[in-house]
C-alpha positions, -999 to +999 in steps of 0.1 A: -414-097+005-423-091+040-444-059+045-447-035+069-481-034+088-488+001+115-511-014+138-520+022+150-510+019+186-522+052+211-497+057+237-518+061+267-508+086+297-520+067+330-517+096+357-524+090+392-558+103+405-560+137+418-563+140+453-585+163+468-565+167+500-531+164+488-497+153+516-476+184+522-445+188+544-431+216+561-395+223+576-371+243+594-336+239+594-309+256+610-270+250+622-281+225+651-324+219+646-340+204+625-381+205+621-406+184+599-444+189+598-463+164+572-494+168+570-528+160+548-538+200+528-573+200+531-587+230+509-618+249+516-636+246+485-664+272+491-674+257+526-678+271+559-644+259+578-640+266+614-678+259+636-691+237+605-670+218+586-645+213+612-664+217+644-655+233+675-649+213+708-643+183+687-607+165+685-593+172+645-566+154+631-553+191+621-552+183+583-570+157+559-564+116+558-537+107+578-532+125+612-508+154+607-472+140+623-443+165+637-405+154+638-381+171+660-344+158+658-336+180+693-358+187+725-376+219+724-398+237+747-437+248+745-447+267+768-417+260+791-423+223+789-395+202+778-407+180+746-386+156+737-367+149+702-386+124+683-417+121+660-458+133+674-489+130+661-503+168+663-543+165+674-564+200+678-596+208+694-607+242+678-626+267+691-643+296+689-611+318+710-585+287+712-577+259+702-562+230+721-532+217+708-520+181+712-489+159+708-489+119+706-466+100+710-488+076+688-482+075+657-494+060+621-531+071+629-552+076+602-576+105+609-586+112+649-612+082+649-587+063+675-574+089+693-597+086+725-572+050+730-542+070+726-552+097+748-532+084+773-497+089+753-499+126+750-470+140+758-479+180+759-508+203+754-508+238+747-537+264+743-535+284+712-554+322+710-571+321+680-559+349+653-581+364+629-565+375+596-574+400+568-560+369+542-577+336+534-558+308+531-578+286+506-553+256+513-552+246+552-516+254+558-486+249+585-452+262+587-426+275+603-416+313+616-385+323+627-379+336+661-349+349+685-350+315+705-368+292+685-398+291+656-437+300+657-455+269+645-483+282+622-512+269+611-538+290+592-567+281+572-597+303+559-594+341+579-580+317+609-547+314+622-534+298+653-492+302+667-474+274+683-443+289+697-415+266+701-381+271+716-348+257+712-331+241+744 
C-alpha cells in the first residue's frame, strides 16, 4: 500500500523590491491632443528639497532615475514657440525665483549626467517663476491643468511649484 507522505512545502511570495523613487506617468487627453509625462517620483523623505538636495543652478533630470520624458502626438506652443509633435526629454535648472526649463530631443538618458553632449539637441527653453504653495507635496509631482487654449504643465514638490503653459496649435 502506497502511502501518502506531506513534505510540508511553504509557498513563498517573491515580490519585487520596493523602489524608493517609483515611475509615474501623467496625461491629458482631449478630442484632438493627446499628452504623456513619465517620469521617476522622487519623495522627500524629511530632506531639505529645493537649494540642498536638488541644488540650484545645476541641470536636474526633473524626477528620479531615468530623465523625465514628455510625448506630444500634435505641435503645441510654449511661450509662442512652435514645439513639434514627438517625444522630449524635460531637463530643469532650478532656482531660487525660476527655473529653466528644457526639452531634448534626446532621449533614453538616464539621469542628467550626459546632458552637457546633448545640449546641442534642445529644442525649446522656457523660464518658469517659481510659485510658493501653502501645501507640501511629499511626492515630486507633474501633471496636467486645463486651460481655454491649451494645459498648464505642473510640477510641484515640497512648498514649490513651477507652471509650464502649453497651447494647442
Amino acid at each position: 500500500m502506497l502511502g501518502i507522505v506531506q513534505l510540508g512545502w511553504a509557498q513563498k511570495v517573491v515580490k519585487p523590491p520596493r523602489k524608493l523613487s517609483p515611475i509615474t506617468m501623467t496625461t491629458f487627453k482631449n478630442e484632438r491632443n493627446y499628452l504623456k509625462v513619465t517620469y521617476g517620483q522622487p519623495s522627500k523623505r524629511g530632506r531639505h528639497v529645493f537649494g540642498a538636495l536638488i541644488p540650484f543652478g545645476k541641470i536636474w533630470r526633473t524626477g528620479a532615475n531615468e530623465a523625465t520624458e514628455i510625448t506630444l502626438i500634435n505641435d503645441v506652443k510654449i511661450n509662442k514657440k512652435r514645439i513639434k509633435a514627438g517625444t522630449y526629454t524635460i531637463f530643469t535648472i532650478p532656482g531660487k525665483d525660476y527655473w529653466t526649463v528644457i526639452f531634448n530631443r534626446e532621449l533614453g538618458q538616464w539621469g542628467a549626467f550626459d546632458y552637457p553632449k546633448y545640449k546641442d539637441k534642445d529644442a525649446l527653453r522656457y523660464q518658469a517663476k517659481v510659485l510658493s504653495i501653502d501645501e507640501v507635496y511629499e511626492a515630486f509631482t507633474i501633471f496636467f491643468q486645463e486651460r481655454k487654449k491649451g494645459v498648464n504643465l505642473v510640477m510641484t514638490w515640497s512648498n514649490t511649484m513651477i507652471i509650464v503653459p502649453i497651447d494647442f496649435v
